[in-house]
C-alpha positions as a Markdown table, in Angstrom:
| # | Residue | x | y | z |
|---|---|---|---|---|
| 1 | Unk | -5.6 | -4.0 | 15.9 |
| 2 | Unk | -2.1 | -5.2 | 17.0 |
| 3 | Unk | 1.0 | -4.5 | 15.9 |
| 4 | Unk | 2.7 | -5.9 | 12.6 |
| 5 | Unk | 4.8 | -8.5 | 13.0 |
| 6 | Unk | 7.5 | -8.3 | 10.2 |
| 7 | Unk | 10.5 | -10.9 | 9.1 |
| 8 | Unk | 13.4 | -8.4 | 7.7 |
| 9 | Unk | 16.4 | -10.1 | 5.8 |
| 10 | Unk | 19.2 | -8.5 | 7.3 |
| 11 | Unk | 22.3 | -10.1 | 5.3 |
| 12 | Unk | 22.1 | -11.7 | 2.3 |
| 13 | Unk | 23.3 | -15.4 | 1.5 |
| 14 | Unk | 26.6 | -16.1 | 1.0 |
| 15 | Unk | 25.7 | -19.6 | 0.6 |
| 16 | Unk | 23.2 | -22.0 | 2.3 |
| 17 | Unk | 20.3 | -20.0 | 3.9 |
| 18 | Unk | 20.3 | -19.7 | 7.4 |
| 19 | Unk | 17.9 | -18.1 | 10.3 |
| 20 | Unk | 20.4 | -16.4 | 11.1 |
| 21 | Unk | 19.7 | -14.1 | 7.6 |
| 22 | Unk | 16.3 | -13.2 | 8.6 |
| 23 | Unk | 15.3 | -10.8 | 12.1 |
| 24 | Unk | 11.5 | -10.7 | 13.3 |
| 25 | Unk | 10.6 | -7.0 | 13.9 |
| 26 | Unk | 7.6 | -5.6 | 15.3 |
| 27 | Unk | 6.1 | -2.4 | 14.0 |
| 28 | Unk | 2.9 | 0.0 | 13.2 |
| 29 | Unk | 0.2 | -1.4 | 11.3 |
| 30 | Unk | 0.6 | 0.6 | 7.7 |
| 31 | Unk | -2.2 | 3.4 | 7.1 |
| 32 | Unk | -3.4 | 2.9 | 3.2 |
| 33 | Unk | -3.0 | 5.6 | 0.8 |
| 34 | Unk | -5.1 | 7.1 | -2.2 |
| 35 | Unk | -5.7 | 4.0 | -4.2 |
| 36 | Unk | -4.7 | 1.6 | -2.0 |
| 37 | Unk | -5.9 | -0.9 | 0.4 |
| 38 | Unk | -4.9 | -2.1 | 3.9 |
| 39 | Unk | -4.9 | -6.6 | 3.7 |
| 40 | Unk | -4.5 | -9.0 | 6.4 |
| 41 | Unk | -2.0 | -12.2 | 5.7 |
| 42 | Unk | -4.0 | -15.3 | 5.8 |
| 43 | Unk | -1.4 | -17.8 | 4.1 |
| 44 | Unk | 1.8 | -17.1 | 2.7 |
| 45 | Unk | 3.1 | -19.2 | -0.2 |
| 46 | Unk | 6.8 | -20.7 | 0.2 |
| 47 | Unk | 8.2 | -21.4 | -2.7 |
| 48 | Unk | 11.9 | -22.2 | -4.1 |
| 49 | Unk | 11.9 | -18.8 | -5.9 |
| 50 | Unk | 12.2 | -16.9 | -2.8 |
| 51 | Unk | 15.5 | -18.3 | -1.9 |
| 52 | Unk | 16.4 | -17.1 | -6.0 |
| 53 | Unk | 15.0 | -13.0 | -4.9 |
| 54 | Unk | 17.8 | -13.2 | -2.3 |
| 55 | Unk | 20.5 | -13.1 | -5.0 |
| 56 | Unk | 19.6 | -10.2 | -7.4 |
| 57 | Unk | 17.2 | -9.0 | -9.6 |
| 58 | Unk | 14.8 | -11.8 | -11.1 |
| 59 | Unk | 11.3 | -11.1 | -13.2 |
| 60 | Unk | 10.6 | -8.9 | -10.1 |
| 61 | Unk | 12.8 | -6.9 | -8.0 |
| 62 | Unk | 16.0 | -8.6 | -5.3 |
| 63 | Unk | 15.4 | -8.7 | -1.7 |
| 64 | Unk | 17.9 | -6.4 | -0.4 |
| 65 | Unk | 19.0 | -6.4 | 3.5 |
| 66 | Unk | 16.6 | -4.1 | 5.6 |
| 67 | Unk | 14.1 | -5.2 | 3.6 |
| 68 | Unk | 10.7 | -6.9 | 4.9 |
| 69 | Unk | 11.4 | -10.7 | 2.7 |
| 70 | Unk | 9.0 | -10.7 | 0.1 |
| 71 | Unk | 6.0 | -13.3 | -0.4 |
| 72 | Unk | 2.9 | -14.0 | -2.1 |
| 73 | Unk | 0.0 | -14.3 | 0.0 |
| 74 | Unk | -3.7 | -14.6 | 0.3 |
| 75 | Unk | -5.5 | -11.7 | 2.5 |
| 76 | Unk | -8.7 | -10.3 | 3.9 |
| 77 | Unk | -8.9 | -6.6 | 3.1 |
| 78 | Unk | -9.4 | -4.5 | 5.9 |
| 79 | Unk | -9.5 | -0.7 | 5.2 |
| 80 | Unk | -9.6 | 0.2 | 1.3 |
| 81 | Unk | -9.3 | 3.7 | -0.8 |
| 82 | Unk | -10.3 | 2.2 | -3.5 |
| 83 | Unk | -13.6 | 1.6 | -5.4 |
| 84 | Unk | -12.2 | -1.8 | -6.4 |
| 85 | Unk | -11.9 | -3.5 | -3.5 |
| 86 | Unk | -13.7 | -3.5 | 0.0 |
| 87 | Unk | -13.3 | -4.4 | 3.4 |
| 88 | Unk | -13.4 | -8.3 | 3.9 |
| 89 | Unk | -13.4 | -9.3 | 0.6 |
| 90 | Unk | -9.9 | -11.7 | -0.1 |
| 91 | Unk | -7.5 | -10.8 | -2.7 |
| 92 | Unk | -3.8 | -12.4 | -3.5 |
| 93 | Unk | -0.7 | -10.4 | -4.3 |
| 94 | Unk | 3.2 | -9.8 | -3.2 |
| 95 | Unk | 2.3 | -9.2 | 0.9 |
| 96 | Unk | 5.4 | -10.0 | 1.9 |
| 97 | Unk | 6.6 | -11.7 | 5.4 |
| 98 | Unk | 4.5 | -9.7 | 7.5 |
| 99 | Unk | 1.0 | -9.6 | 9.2 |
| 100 | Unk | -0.4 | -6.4 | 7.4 |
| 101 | Unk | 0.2 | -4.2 | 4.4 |
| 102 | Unk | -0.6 | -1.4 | 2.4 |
| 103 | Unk | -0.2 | -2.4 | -1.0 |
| 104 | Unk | -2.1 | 0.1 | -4.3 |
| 105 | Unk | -5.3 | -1.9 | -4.8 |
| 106 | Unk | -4.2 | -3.1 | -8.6 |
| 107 | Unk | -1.4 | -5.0 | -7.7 |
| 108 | Unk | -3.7 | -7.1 | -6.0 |
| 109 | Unk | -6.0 | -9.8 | -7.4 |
| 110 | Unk | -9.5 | -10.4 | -5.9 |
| 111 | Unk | -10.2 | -14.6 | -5.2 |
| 112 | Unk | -12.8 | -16.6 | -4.6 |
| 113 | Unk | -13.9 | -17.7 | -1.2 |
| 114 | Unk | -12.5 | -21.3 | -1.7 |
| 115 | Unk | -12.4 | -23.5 | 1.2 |
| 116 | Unk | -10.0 | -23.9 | 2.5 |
| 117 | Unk | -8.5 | -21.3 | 2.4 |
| 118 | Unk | -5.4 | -23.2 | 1.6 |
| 119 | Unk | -6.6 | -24.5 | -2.1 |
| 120 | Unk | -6.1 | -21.3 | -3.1 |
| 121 | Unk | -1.9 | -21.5 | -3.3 |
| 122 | Unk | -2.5 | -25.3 | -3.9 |
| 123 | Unk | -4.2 | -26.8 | -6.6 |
| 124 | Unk | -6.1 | -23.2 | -7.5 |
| 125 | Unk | -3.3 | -21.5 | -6.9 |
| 126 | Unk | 0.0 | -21.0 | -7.8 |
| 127 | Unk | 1.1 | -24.7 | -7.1 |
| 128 | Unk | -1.6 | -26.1 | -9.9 |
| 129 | Unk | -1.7 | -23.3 | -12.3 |
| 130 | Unk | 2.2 | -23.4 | -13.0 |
| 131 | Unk | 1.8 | -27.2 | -13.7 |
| 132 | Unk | -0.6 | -26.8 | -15.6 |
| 133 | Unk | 0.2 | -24.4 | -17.9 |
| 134 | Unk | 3.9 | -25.4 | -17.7 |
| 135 | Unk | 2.5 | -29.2 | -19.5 |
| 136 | Unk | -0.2 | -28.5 | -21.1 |
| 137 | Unk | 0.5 | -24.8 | -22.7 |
| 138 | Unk | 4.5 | -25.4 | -22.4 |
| 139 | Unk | 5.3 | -28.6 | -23.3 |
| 140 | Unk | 2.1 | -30.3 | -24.2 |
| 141 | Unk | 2.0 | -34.1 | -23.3 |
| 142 | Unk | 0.2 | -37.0 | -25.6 |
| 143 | Unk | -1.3 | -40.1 | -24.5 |
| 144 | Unk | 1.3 | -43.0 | -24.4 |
| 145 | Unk | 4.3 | -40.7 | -23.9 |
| 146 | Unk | 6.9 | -40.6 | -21.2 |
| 147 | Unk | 6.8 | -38.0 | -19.0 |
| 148 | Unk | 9.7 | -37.7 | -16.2 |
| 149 | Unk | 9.1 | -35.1 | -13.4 |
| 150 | Unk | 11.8 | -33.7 | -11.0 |
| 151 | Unk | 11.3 | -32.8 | -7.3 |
| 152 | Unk | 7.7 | -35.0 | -7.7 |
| 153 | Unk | 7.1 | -35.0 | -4.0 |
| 154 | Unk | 7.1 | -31.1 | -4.3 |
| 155 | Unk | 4.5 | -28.3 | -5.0 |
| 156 | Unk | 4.3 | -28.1 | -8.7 |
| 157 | Unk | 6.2 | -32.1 | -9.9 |
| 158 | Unk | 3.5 | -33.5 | -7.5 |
| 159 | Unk | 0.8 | -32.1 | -9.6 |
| 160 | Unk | 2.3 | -32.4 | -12.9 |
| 161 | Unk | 3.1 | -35.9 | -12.6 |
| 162 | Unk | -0.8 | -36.8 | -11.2 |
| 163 | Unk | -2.1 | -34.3 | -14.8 |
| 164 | Unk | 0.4 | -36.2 | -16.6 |
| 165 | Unk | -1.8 | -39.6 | -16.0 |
| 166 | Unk | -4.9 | -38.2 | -16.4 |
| 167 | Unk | -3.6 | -37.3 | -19.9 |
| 168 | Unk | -2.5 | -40.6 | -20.4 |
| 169 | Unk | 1.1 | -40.4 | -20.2 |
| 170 | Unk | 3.7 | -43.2 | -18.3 |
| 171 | Unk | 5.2 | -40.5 | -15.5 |
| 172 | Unk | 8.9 | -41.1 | -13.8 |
| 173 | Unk | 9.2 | -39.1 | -10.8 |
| 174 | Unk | 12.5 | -38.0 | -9.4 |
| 175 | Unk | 12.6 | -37.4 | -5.9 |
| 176 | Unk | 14.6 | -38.0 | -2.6 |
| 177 | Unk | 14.7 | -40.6 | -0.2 |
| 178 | Unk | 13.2 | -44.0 | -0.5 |
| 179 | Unk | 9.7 | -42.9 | 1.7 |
| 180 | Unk | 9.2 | -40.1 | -0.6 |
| 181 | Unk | 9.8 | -42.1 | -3.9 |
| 182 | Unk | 7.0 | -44.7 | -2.6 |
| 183 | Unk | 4.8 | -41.7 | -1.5 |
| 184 | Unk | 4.9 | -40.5 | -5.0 |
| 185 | Unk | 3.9 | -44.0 | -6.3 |
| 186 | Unk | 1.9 | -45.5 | -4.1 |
| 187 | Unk | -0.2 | -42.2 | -3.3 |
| 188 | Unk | -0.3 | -39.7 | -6.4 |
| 189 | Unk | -0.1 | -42.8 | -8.9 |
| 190 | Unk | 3.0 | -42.1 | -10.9 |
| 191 | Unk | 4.2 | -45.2 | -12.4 |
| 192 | Unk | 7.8 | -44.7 | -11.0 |
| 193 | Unk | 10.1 | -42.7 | -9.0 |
| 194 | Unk | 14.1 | -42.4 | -8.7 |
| 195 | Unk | 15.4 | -41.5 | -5.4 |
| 196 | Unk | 18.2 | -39.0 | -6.9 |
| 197 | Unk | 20.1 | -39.4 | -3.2 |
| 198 | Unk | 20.8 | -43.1 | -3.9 |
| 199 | Unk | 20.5 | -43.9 | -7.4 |
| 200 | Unk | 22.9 | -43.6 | -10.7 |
| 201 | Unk | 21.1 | -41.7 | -12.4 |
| 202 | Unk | 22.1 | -42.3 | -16.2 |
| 203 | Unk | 21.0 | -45.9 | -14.8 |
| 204 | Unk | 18.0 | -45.8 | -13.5 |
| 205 | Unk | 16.8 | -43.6 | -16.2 |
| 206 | Unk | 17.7 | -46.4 | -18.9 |
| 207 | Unk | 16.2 | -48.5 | -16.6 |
| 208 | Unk | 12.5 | -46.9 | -16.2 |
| 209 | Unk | 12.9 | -44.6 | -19.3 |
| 210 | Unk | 14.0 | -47.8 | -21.7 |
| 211 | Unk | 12.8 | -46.4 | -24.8 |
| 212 | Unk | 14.1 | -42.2 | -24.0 |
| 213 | Unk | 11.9 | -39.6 | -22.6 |
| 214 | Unk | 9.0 | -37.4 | -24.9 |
| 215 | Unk | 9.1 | -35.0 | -22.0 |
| 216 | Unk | 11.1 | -33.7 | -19.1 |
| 217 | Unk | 9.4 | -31.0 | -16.9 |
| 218 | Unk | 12.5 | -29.6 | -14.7 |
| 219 | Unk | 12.1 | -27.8 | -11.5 |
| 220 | Unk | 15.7 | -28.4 | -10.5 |
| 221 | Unk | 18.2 | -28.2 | -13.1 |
| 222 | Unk | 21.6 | -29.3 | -12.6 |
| 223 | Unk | 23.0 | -32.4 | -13.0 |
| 224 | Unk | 19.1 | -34.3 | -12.9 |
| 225 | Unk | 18.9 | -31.7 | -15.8 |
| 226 | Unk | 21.9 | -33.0 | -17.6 |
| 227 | Unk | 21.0 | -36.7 | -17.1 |
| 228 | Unk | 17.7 | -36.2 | -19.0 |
| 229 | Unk | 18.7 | -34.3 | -21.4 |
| 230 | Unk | 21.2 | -37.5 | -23.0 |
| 231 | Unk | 17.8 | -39.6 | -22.6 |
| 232 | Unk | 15.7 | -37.4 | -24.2 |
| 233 | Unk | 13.8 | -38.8 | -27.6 |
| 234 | Unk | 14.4 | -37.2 | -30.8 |
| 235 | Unk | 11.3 | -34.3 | -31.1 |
| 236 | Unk | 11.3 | -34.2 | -27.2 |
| 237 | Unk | 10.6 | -31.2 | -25.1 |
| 238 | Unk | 11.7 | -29.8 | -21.9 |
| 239 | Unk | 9.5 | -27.6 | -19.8 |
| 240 | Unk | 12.1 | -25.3 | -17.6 |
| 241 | Unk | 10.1 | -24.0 | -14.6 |
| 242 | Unk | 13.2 | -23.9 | -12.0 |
| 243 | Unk | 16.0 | -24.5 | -10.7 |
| 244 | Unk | 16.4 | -25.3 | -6.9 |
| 245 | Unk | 19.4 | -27.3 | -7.0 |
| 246 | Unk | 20.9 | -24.2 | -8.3 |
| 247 | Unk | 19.5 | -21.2 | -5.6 |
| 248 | Unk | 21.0 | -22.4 | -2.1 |
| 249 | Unk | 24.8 | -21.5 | -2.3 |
| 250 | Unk | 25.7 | -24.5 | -4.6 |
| 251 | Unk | 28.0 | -24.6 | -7.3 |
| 252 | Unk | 26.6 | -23.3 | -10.7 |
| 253 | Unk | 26.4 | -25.8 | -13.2 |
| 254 | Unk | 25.1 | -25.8 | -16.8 |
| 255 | Unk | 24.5 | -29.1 | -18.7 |
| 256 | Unk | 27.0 | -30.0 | -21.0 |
| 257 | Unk | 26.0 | -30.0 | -24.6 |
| 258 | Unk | 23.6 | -27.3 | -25.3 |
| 259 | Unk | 22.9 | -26.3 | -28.4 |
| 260 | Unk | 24.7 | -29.5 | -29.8 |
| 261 | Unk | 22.4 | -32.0 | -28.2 |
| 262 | Unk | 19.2 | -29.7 | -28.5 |
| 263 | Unk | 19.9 | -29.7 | -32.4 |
| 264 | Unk | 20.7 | -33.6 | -32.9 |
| 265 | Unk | 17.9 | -34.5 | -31.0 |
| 266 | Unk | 15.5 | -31.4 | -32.5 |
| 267 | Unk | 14.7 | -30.6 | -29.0 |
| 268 | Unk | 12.8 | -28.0 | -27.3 |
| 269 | Unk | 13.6 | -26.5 | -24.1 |
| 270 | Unk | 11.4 | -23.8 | -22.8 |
| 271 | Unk | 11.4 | -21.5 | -19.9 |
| 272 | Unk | 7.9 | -20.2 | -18.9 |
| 273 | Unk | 6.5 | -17.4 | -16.1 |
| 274 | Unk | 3.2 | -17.8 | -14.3 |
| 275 | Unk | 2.0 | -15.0 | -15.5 |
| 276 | Unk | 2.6 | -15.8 | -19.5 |
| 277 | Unk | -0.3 | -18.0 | -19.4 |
| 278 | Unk | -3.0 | -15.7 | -17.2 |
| 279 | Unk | -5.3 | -15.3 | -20.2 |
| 280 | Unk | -5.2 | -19.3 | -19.6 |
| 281 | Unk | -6.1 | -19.4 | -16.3 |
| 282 | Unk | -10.0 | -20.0 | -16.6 |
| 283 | Unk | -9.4 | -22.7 | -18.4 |
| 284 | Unk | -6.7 | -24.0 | -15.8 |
| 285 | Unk | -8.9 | -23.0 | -12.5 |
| 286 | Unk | -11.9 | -25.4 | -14.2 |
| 287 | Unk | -9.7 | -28.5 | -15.3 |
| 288 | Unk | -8.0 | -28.3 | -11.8 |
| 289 | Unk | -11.6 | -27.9 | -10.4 |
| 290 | Unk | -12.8 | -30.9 | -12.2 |
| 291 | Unk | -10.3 | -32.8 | -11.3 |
| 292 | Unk | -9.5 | -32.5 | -7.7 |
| 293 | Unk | -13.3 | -32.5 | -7.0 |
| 294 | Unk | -13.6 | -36.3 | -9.1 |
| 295 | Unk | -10.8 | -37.5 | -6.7 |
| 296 | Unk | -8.0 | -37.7 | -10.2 |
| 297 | Unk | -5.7 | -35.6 | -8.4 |
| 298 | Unk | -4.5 | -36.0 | -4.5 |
| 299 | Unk | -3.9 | -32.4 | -2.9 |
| 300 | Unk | -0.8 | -32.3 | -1.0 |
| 301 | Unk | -0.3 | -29.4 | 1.1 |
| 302 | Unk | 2.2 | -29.2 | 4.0 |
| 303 | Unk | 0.7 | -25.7 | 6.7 |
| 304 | Unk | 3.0 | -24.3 | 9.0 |
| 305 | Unk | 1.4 | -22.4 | 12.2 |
| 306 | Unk | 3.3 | -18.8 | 12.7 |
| 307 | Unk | 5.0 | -16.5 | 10.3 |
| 308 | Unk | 8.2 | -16.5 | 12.9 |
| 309 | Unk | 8.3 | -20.0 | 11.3 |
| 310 | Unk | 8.7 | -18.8 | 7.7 |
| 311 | Unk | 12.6 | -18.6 | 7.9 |
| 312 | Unk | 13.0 | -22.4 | 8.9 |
| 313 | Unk | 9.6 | -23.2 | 6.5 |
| 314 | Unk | 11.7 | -21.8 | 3.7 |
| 315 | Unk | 14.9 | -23.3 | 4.5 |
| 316 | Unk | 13.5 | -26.8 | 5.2 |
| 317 | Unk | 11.7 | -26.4 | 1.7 |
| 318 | Unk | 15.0 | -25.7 | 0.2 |
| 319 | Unk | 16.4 | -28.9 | 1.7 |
| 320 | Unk | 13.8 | -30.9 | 0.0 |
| 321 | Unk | 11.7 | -31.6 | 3.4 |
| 322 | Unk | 8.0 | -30.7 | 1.9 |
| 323 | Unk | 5.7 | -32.9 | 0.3 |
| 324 | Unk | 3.2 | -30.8 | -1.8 |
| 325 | Unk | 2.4 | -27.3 | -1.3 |
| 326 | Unk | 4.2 | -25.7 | 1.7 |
| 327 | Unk | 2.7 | -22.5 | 3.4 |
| 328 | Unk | 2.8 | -20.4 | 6.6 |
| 329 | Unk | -0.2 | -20.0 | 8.2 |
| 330 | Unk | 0.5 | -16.3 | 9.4 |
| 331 | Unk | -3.5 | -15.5 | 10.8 |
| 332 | Unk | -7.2 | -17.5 | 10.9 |
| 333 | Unk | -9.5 | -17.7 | 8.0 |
| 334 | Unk | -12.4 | -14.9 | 8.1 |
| 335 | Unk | -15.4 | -16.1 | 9.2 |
């Protein structure tokens, strides 16, 4: 077995990630101990939250310098001390940026062999589940309504937008640059998308939004988050899964008018957590099934080779340059 290649974040931000923040270390692979189990990193999930770990305490504990960065990823298990799981089976959990770890064996979730591999932080993972619950068990979304996405090109808006359809709904996108807007139209089948880099966008949301939104599912907060907000319809509803416009180093803002718009318009702006809905997620992993196996929703997924890559994957997702689910491949499939 070779040794564990590790990525330690050594200062934190101060402002726009950087390489830089993060050092590649090598060390011993970890020896398991009562109750827990030894895993392999397959895949390892990049997501916008990671940049948000970096700046304090969150649903889950910071990233503080020293510290191997923390990730969720999907493993082979290869020495266990527990009854629970054994050898070679593949489990998800919070691996972190590194090749092997010792983590107790219920903190970590036995999957299905679903191949690829990759589906399983895509569209059966954490990518489709949070769109899924965030619309359907958030929000909610009708036939005939208008549903406007944010960051639509990305991981989860990519997804919610193409369930959105298949529920009926007319979906606005919101994403950057004009190749990604057409790649959100023209490939996942939204009926339009804003480019936020080049559009007004009080505007364009009259414009494609003419009679007000029934629902805004935000995943960047901010001022896109303040625009839809005035359009919103009386009895609308905002699903809040994140703010990335908010986590690299840029000024805080906080829209203008809350709680006075929220109770003229009888609004309802939730937050939501993955793991609210995992009594749900039967029901989610079978819809998401159905559906990506029918050809109704297009998996994006965007697979980088190398966990020394993980840094720049991260800080390229940050800067919007994804489309779908990004992930590090850090090690092969089993057989």
């Amino acid at each position: 077995m070779s040794d564990n290649t590790q990525i330690i974040l050594v200062e934190r931000p101060n402002g726009p990630l950087k390489e830089s923040h993060f050092e590649i270390r090598h060390g011993e692979v970890p020896k398991p101990g009562p109750g827990e189990a030894l895993v392999r990193s397959i895949l390892l999930s990049q997501d916008a939250a990671n940049r948000a770990w970096m700046a304090g305490a969150t649903y889950k504990s910071a990233v503080n310098p020293g510290d191997v960065m923390h990730g969720y990823a999907v493993c082979e298990v290869i020495e266990s001390n527990s009854p629970d799981l054994q050898p070679g089976q593949l489990v998800q959990g919070q691996a972190g940026w590194q090749q092997y770890a010792a983590l107790p064996a219920n903190a970590l979730q036995r999957c299905a062999d679903h191949r690829p591999l990759t589906r399983l932080l895509s569209i059966m993972g954490i990518a489709g589940k949070t769109a899924y619950h965030g619309l359907l068990n958030v929000s909610g979304i009708e036939a005939g309504e208008t549903l406007l996405v944010s960051a639509a090109a990305g991981s989860v808006g990519s997804i919610v937008g193409q369930i959105g359809k298949i529920k009926g709904a007319r979906v606005v996108g919101i994403a950057g640059g004009a190749a990604k807007c057409a790649w959100v139209r023209d490939e996942l089948g939204f009926d339009a998308c804003i480019d936020y880099k080049s559009a007004e966008m009080a505007t364009a949301l009259t414009e494609h939004c003419p009679d007000g939104i029934d629902v805004y599912f935000d995943n960047v907060g901010g001022d896109i988050l303040q625009s839809a907000i005035f359009n919103m319809k009386y009895g609308g509803r905002i699903s809040c899964c994140g703010a990335v416009s908010q986590y690299d180093g840029g000024p805080p803002t906080s829209p203008i008018g809350i709680p006075g718009l929220l109770v003229i318009k009888s609004l309802r702006m939730q937050g939501f957590l993955l793991m609210d809905f995992m009594d749900r997620d039967a029901d989610a992993e079978r819809d998401l099934s159905t559906w990506s196996d029918s050809g109704q929703i297009v998996i994006a997924e965007d697979v980088i080779e190398g966990l020394e890559n993980a840094p720049r994957g991260l800080i390229g997702l940050l800067a919007g340059e994804n489309r779908g689910k990004r992930m590090i491949r850090v090690g092969p499939d089993p057989s």
